[in-house]
Backbone as numpy.savetxt, mean C-alpha at the origin, in Angstrom:
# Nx Ny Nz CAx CAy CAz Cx Cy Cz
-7.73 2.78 -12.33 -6.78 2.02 -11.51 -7.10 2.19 -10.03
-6.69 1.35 -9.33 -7.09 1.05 -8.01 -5.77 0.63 -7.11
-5.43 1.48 -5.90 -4.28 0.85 -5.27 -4.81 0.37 -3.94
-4.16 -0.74 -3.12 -5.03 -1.19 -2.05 -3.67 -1.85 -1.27
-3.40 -0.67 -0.25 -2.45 -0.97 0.31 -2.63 -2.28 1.64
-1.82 -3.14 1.62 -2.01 -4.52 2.83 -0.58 -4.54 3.52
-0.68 -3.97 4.65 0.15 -4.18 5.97 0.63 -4.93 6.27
1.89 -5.20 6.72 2.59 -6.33 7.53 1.58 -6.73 8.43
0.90 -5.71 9.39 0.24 -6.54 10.81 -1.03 -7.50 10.02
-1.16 -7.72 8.61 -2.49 -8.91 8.18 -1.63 -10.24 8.41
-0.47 -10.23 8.42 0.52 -11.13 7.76 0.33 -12.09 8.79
-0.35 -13.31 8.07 -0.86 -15.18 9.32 -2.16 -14.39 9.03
-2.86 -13.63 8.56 -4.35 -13.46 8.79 -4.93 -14.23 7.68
-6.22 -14.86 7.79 -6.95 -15.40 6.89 -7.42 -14.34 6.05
-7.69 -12.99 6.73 -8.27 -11.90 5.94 -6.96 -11.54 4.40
-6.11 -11.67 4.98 -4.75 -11.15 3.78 -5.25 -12.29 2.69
-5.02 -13.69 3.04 -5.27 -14.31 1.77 -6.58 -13.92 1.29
-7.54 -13.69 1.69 -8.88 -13.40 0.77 -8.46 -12.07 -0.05
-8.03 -10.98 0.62 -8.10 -9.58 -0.37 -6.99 -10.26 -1.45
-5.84 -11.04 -1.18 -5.11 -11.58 -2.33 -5.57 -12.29 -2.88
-6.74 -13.20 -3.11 -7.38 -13.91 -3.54 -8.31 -13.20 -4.46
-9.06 -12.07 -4.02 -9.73 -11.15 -4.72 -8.85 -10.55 -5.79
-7.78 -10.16 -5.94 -7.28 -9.03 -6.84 -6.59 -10.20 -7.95
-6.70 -11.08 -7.23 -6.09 -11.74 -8.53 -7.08 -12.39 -9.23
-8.02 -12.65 -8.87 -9.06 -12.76 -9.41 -9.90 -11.69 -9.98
-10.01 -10.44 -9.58 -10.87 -9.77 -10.38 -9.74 -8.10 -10.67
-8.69 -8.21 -10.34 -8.10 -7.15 -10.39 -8.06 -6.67 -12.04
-7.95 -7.89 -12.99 -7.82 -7.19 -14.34 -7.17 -6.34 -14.97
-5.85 -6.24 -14.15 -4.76 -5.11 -14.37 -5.44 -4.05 -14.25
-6.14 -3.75 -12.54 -6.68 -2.36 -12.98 -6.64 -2.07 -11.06
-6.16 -3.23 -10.66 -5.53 -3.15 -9.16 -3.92 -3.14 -8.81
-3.52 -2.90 -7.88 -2.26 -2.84 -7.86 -2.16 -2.98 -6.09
-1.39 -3.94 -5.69 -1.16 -4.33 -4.60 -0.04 -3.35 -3.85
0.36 -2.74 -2.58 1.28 -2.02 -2.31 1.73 -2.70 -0.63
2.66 -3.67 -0.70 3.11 -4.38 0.46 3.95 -3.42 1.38
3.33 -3.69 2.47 3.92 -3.31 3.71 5.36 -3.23 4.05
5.89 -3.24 5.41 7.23 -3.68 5.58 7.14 -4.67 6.09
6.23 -5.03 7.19 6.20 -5.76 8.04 7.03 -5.97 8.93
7.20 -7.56 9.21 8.43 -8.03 10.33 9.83 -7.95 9.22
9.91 -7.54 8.35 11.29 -7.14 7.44 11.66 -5.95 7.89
10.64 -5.14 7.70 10.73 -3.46 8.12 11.42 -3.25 9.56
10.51 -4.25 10.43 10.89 -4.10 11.81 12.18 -4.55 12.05
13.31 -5.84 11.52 15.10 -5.75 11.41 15.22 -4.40 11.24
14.84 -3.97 10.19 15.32 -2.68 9.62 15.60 -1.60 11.09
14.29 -1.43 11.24 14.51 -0.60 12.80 15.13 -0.70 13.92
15.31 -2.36 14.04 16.26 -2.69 15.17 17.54 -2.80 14.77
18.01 -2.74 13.62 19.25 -2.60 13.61 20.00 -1.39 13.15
19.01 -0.29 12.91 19.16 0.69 12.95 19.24 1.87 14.13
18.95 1.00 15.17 19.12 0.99 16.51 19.89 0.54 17.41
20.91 -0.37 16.41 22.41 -0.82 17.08 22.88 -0.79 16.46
22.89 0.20 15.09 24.41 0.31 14.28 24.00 1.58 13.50
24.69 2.17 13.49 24.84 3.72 12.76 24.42 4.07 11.46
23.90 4.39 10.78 23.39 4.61 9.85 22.87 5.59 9.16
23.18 6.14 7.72 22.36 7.07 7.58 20.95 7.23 7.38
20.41 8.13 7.30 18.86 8.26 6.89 18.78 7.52 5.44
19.51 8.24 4.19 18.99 7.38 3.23 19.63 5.87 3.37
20.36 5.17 4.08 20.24 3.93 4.12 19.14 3.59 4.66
18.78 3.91 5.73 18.19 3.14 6.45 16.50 3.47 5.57
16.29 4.78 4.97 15.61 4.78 3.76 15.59 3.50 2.91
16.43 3.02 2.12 17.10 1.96 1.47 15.99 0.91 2.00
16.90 0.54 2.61 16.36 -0.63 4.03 15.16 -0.69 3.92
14.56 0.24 4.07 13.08 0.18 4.46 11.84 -0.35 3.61
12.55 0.24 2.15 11.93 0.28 0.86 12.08 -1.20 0.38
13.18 -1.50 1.03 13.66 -3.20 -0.01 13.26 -4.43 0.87
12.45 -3.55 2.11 11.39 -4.79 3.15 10.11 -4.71 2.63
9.94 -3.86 1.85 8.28 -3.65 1.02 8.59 -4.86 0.42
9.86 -4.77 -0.62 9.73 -5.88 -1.73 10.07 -7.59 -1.36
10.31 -7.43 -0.15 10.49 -8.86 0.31 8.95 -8.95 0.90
8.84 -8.36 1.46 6.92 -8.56 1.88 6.00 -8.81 0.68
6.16 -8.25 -0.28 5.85 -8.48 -1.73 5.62 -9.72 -2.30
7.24 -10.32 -2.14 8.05 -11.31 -2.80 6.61 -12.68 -2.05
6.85 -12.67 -0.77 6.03 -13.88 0.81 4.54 -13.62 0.00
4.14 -12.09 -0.71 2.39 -11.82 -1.29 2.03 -13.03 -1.99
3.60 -13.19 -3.54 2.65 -13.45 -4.69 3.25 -14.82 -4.29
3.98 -15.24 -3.21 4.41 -16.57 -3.15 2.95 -17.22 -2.25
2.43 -16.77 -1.84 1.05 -16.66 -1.78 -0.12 -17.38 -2.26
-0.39 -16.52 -3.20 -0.57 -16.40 -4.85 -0.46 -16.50 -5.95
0.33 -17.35 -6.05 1.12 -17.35 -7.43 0.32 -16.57 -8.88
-1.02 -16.62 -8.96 -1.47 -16.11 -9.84 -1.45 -14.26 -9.83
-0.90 -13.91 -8.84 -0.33 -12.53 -8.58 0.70 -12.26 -9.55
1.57 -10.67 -10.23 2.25 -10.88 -11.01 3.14 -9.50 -10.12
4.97 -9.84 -10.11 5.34 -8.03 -9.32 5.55 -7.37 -10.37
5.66 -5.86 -10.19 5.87 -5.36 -11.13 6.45 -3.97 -10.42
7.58 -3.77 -11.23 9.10 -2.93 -10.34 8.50 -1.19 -11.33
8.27 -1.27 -12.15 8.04 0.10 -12.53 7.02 0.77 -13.18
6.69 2.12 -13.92 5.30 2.37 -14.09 5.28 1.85 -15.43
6.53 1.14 -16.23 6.14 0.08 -17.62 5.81 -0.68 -16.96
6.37 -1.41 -16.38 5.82 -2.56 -15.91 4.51 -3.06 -15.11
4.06 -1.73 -14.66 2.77 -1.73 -14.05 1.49 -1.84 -15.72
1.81 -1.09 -16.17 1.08 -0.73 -17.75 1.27 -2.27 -18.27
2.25 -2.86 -18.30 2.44 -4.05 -19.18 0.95 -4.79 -18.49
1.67 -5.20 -17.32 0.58 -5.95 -15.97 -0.72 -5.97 -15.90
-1.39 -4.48 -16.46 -2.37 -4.39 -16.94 -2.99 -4.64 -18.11
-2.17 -4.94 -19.25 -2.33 -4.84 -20.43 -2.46 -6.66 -20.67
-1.91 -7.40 -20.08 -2.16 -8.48 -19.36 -3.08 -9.21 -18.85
-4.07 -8.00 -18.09 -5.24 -8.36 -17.64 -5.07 -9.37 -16.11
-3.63 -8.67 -15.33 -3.23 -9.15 -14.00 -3.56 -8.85 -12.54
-3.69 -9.55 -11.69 -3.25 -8.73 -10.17 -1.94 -8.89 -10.04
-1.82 -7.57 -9.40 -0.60 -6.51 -9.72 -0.03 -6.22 -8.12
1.24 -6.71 -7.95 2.16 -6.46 -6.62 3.12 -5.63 -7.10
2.87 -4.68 -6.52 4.09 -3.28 -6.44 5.09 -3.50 -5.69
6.68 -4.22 -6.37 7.97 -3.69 -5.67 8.87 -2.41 -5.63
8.33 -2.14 -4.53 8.78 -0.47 -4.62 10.23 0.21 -4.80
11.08 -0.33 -4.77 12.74 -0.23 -4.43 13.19 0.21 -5.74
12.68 0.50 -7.07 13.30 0.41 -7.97 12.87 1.74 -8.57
11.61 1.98 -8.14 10.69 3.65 -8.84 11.15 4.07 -7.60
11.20 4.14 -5.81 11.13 5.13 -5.25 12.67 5.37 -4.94
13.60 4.82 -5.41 14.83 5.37 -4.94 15.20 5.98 -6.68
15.15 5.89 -7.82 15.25 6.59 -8.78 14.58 7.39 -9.47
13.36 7.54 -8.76 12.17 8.89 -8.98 11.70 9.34 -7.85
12.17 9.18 -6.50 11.28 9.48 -5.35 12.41 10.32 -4.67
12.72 11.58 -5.27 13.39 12.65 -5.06 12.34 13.91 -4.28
11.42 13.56 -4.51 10.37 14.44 -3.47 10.22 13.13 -2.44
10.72 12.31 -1.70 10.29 11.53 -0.59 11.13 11.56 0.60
10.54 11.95 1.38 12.15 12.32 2.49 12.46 11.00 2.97
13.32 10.87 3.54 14.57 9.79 4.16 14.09 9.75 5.72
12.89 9.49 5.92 12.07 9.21 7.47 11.32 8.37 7.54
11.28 7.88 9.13 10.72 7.18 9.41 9.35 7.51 9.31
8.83 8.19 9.22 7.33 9.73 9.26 6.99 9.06 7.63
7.50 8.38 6.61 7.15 8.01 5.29 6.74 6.27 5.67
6.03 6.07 6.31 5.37 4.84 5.41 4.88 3.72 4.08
4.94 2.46 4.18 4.16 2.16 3.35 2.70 3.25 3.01
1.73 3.65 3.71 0.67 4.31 3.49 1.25 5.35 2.46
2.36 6.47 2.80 2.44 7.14 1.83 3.20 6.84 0.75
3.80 5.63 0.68 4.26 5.39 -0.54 3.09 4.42 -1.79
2.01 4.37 -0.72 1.17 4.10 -1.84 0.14 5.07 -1.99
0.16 5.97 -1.71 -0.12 7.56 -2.43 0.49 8.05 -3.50
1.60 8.09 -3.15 2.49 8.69 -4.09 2.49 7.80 -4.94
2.39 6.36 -5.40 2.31 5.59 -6.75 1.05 5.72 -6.96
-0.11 5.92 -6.16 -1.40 5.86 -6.83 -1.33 7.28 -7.55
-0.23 8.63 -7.01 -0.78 9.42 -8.19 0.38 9.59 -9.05
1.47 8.74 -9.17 2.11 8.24 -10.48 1.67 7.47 -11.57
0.12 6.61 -11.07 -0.35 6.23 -12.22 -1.33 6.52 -12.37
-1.71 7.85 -11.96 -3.13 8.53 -11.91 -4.19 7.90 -11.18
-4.33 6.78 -10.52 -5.15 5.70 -9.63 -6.75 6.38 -9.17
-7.31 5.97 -9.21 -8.62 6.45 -8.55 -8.68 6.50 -7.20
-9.01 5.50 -6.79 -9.01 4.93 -5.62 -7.37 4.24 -4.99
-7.39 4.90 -3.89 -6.10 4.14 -3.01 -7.13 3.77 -1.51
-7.07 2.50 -1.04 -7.39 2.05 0.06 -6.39 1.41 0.71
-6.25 1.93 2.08 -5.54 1.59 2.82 -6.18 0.33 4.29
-5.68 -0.54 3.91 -6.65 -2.06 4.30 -5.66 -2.32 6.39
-6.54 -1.82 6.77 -6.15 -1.85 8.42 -6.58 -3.03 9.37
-5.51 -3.34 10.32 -6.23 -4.69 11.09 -7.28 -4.68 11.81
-7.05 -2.70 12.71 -8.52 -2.26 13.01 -9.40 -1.94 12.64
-10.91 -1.58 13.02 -11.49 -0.97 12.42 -11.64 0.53 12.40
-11.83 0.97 10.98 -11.68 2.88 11.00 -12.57 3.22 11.79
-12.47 4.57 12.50 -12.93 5.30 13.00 -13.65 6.13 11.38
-15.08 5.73 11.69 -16.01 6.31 10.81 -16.05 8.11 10.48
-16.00 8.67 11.90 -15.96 10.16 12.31 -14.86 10.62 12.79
-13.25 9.65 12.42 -11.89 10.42 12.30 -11.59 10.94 11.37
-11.26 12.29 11.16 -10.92 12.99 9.70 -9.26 12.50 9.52
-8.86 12.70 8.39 -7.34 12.35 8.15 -6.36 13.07 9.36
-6.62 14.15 9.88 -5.49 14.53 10.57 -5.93 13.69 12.22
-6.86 13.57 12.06 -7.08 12.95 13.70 -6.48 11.58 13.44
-6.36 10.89 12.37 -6.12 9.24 12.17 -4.22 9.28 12.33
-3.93 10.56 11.61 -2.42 10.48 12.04 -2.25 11.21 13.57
-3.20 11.77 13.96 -2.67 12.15 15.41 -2.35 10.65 15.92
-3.17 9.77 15.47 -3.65 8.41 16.31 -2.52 7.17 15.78
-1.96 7.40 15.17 -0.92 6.77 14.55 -1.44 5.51 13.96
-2.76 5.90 13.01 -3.18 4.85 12.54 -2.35 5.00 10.62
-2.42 6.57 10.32 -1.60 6.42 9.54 -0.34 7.38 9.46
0.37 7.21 8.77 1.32 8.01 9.01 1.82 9.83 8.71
2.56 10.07 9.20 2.26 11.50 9.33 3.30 12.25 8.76
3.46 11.59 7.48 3.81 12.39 5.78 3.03 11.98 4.84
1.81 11.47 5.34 0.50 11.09 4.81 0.05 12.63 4.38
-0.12 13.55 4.70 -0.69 15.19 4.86 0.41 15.51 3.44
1.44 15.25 3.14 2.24 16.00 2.64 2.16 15.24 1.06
2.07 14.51 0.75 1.52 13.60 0.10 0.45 13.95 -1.07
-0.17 14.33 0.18 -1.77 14.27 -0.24 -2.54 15.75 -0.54
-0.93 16.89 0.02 -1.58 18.24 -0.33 -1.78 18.81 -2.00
-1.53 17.48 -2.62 -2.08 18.25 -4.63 -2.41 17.01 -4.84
-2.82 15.94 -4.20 -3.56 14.70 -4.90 -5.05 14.75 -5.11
-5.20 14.15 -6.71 -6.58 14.18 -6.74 -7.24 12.91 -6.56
-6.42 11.88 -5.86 -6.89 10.42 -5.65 -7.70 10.16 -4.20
-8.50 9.70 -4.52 -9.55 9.37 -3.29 -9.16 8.06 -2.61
-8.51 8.77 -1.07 -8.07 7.79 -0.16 -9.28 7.19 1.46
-9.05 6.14 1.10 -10.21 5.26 1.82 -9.40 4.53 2.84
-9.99 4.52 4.18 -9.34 3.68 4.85 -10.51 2.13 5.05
-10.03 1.14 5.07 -10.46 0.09 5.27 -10.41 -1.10 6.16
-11.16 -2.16 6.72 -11.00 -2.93 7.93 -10.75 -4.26 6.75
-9.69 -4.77 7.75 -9.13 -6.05 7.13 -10.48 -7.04 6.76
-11.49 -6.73 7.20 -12.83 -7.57 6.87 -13.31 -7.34 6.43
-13.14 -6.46 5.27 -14.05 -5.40 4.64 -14.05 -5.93 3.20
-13.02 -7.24 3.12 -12.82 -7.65 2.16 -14.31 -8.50 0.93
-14.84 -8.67 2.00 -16.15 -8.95 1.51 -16.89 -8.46 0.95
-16.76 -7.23 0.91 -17.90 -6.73 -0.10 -17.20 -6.28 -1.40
-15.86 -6.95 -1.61 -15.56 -7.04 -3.18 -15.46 -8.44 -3.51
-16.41 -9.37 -3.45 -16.79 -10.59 -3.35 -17.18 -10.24 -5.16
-17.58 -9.25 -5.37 -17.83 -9.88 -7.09 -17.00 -8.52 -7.82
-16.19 -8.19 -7.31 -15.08 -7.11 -8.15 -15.41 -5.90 -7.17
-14.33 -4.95 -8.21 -13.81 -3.97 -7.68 -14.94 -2.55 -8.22
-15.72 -2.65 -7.06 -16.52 -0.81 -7.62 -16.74 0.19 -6.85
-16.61 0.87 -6.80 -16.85 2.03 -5.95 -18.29 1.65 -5.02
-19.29 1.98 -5.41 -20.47 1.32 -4.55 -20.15 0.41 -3.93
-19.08 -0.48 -3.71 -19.22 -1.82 -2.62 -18.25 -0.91 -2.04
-17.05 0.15 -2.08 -16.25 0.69 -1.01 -16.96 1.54 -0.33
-17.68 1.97 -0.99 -18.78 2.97 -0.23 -19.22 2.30 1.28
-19.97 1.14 0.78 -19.90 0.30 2.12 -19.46 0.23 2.71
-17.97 0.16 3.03 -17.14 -0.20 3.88 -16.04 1.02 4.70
-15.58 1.44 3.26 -14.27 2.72 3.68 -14.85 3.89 4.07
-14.08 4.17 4.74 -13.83 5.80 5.39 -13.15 6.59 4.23
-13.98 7.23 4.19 -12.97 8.31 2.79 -12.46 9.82 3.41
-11.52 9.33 2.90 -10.26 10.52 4.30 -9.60 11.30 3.26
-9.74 11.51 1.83 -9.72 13.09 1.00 -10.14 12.56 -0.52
-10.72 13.92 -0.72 -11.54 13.63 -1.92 -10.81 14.28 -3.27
């Protein structure tokens, strides 16, 4: 399995429709899409900034702008399929689908190790499902390009990813790759390790 996280900031990019174009085409229920917050996420923050709130709401909030970012993916796509839990991820595959992860439904009724911060990202919530379904590979698909010779803690000094990314990732055995939104090209004929090689930064092994 393969998770390949795509950011709100692709969102109007020509690059977003190609990597969605790719997984639904060659994903084979063996990819799994993990949507951003985006400009959903960002209400979230501003109005959490003029009205009172707790942490796990605004937790809440945050998680249920993944699944509307989700929702804009496979509307997309239509040949995309969502899928709310780890049956439903298994079904998806069994299917032989590309696979959009709505997160709101596994991380607020199993994500009792996930703190209630802003410091939790999309990035680490697609860690933490890549090692709920044991995933190989998690790539995290950026508008910039990686810094080739940034190690993981220099990329969160840099706030490229986020910084409960470390906490995450201290008993994972999934190999996290960072990637340039253009990088989409060299899975032009599927998903293999040798074409990420090409491209990603591999930031823990």
């Amino acid at each position: 399995m393969w998770v390949i996280k795509l950011g709100g900031s692709l969102l109007g990019s020509d690059e977003l429709q190609h990597w969605l174009k790719l997984v639904a085409q060659y994903g084979d229920g063996q990819v799994v899409i993990v949507p951003g917050g985006g400009v959903f996420a960002d209400v979230v923050r501003s109005v959490s900034q003029q009205t009172p709130m707790t942490d796990a709401c605004a937790h809440a909030l945050a998680v249920s702008a993944m699944n509307q970012f989700g929702t804009l993916l496979i509307d997309q796509v239509p040949m995309l399929v969502p899928a709310h839990s780890e049956l439903e991820i298994a079904e998806r595959s069994w299917q032989h689908r590309g696979i959009v992860w709505m997160p709101s439904k596994m991380v607020m009724t199993d994500g009792d190790d996930i703190p209630h911060s802003w410091d939790v990202s999309s990035d680490s919530l697609a860690l933490w499902l890549a090692k709920k379904i044991s995933a190989e590979h998690l790539i995290l698909v950026k508008s910039e390009p990686p810094s080739h010779t940034a190690s993981l803690e220099e990329m969160i000094d840099q706030g490229v990813i986020d910084t409960a990314f470390s906490h995450f990732n201290a008993d994972s055995q999934v190999k996290a790759w960072v990637a340039y939104k253009g990088d989409y090209t060299a899975f032009s004929n599927g998903f293999q390790e040798s074409s990420l090689r090409q491209v990603g930064h591999l930031l823990t092994h």
